[in-house]
N, C-alpha and C positions, 0 to 999 in steps of 0.2 A: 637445507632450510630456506635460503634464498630463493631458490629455483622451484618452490614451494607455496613460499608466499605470492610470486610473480603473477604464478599458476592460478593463485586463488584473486588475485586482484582480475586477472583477465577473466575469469570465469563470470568473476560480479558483474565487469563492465558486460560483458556478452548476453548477462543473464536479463539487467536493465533495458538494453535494447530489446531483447526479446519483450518481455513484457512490456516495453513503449508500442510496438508492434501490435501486442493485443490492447492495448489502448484506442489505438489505431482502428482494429476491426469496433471493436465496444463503440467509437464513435460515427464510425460508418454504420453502423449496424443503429443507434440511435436516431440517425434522420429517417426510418421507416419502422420501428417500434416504439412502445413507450418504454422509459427505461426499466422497470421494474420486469418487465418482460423479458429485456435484454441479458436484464441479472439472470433471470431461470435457463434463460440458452446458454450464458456465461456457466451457471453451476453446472447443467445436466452435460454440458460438454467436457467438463474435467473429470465429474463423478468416475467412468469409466477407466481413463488412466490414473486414478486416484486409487482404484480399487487393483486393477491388474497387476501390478510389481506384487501386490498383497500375493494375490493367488496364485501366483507363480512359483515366488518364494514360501508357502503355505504358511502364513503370517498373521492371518485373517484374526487370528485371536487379539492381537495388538489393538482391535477396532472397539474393543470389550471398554465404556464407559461408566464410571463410578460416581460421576458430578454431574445429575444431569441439568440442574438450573445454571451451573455453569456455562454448558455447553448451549444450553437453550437462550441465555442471555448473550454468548458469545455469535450465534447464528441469528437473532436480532440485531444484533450491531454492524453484522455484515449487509445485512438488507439497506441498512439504513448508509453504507457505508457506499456499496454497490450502488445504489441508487440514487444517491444525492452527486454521488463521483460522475457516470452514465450520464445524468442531466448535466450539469459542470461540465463534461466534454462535448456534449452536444451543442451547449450556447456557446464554449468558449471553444480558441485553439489550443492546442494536445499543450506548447509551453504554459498559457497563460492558466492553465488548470493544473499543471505540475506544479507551478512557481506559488500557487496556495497551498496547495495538498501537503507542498515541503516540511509545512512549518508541522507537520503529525510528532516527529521526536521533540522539540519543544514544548509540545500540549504534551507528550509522555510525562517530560521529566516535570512540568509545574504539578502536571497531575500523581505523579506517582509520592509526593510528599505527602499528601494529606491521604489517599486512597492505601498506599504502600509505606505511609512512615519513613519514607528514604528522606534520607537528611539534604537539606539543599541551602548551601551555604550564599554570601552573597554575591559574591563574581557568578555562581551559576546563577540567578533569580535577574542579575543584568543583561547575562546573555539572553536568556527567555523573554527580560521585556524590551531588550533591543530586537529580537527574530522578529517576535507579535507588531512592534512598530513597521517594520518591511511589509507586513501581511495589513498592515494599514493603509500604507504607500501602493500598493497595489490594487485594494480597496476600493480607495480614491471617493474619500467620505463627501460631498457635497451638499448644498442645502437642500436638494430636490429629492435626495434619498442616501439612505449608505451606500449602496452599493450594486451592482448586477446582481441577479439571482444566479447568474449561472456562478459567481465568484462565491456569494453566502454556499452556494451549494458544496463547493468546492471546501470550504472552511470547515462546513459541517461532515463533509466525508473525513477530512483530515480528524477533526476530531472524534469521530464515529470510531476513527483507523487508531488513536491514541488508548481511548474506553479498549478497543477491543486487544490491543497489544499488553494493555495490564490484566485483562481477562487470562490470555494465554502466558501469563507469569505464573498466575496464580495456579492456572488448569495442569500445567505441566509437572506443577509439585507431586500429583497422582496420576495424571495421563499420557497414555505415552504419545510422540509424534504425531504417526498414524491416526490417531482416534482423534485427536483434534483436530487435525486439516478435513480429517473424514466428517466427521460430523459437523463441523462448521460451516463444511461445503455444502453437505447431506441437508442439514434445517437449512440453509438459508434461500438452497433453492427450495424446498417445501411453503416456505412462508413466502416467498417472492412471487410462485405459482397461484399459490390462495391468495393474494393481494391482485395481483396482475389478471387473473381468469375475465373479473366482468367488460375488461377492457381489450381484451386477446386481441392481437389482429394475425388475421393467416398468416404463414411464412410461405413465400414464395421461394418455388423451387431454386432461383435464380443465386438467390442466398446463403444455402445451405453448406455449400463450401466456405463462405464463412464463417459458419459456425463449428462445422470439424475444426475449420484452421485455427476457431478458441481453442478448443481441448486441445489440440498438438503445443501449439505455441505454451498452451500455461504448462505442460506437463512438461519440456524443454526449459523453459525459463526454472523452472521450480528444480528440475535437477542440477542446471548451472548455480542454482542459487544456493542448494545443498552443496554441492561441491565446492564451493567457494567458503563457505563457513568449515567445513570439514579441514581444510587446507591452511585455514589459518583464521587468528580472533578475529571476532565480532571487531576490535577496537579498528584492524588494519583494514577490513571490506569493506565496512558499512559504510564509511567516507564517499566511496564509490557507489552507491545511490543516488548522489546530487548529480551522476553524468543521467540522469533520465531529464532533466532542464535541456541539457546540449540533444539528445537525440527527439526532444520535443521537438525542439525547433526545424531541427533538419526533417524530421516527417513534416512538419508544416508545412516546411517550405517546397518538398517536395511535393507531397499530396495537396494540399490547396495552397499554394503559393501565398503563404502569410508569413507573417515576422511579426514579434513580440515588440509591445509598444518599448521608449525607453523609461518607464515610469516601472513597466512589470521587471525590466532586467534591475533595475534599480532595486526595488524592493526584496525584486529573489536575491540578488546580491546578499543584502542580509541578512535576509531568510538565511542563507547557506552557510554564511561566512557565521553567524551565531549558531548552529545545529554543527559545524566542525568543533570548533570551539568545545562545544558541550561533550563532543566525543574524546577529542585532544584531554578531557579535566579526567571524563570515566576512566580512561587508560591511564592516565597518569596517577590518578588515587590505587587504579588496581592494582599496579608495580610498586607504590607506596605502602601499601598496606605489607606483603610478601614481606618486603625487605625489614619492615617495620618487628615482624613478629620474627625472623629469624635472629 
């Protein structure tokens, strides 16, 4: 069981750097596209390895949809999601656009009381408005504006990413896996394409390997990331999401030699340090609840 859990912690970590990595390209790839563009290369390069494990394994039936305003609301919120994120990495560095986006499971859980009826008591309601203070402090509200647009962007993807993580609660009560990664990949690059069309700009040949290198990398990352949940609870990996802050930085620093002001470490600090917390209570109610009814 140990040798297990270790297993599934190292998978998360591996799985986050991978996907810091397609952040990586997504940002590269936004200083010669407009982002919404980027999203349609970002979807039509996974669509494929999204689909292949299907038809190999002859699975295809899994893909079978029964909600479709669900899945069409949930492939809206990715556009909006993909795209607000895409600009947010293009104005800011890969940390200083993590260290917003972080604060997505605190927007879950304030949102998931009134949308989902979960009960939220009051140590959790202080952690959520001590996190949102951090995503202030980072902010950096002054009297000439609130804030950067690439940071509001960032805010709004997080929350795009919060809407669409209660979407796939509610979708998965009737659908299976498959059908919602598929389909939410499937609409969102459809609707990304018709947004993005009047404004196309060619792809030069020069680029194209990095666009393979999205669909490998997400199709990589998404199996680390399966393997890691399979391996052990949601309560012991998820933790292991705040190291995509640590591997921001180091693509920073490597790839454009930046470093994260101390205002944004400051504020992800408590971004992160309020979002553990939150996880630390959901595991500790879960084991309370078991023990409670046996």
């Amino acid at each position: 069981m140990r040798q297990a859990r270790l297993r599934a912690i190292a998978y998360m970590i591996a799985a986050v750097a991978v996907f810091s990595c397609m952040d990586a390209l997504l940002k590269l790839l936004s200083a010669y596209y407009p982002p919404l563009q980027v999203a349609v290369l970002r979807g039509a390069a996974s669509l494929p390895f999204t689909l292949l494990p299907l038809v190999i394994s002859g699975r295809l039936g899994e893909l079978r949809a029964r909600r479709w305003p669900m899945h069409l609301l949930r492939g809206v919120l990715t556009v909006v999601l993909l795209g607000s994120f895409i600009y947010a990495v293009r104005e800011l560095s890969l940390a200083n656009a993590y260290a917003v986006f972080l604060s997505a499971p605190l927007i879950v859980a304030a949102l998931s009381v009134p949308l989902l009826g979960e009960r939220g008591n009051a140590r959790t309601w202080v952690a959520i408005l001590a996190g949102l203070a951090g995503v202030i402090i980072m902010l950096r509200p002054t009297s000439s504006g609130l804030a950067s647009w690439g940071a509001l962007a960032a805010l709004v993807a997080a929350t795009a990413y919060a809407l669409s993580a209660i979407a796939v609660r509610v979708l998965t009560r009737t659908e299976s896996t498959a059908s919602v990664v598929f389909w939410t990949i499937g609409l969102m690059t459809l609707i990304s394409a018709v947004l993005a069309a009047p404004a196309w700009v060619a792809i030069a040949a020069r680029h194209w390997p990095w666009i393979v290198a999205l669909g490998v990398v997400a199709a990589v990352g998404q199996h680390l990331l399966t393997q890691a949940f399979r391996l052990a609870p949601p309560s012991l990996v998820a933790p292991f999401e705040y190291t995509s802050l640590l591997w921001g930085i180091a693509i920073d620093r490597v790839v454009w030699h930046v470093l994260p002001s101390a205002r944004v470490v400051l504020g992800g600090g408590v971004v992160i340090v309020s979002g553990l917390y939150l996880i630390w209570r959901e595991r500790a109610q879960a084991v309370q609840v078991p023990s409670q009814q046996a």
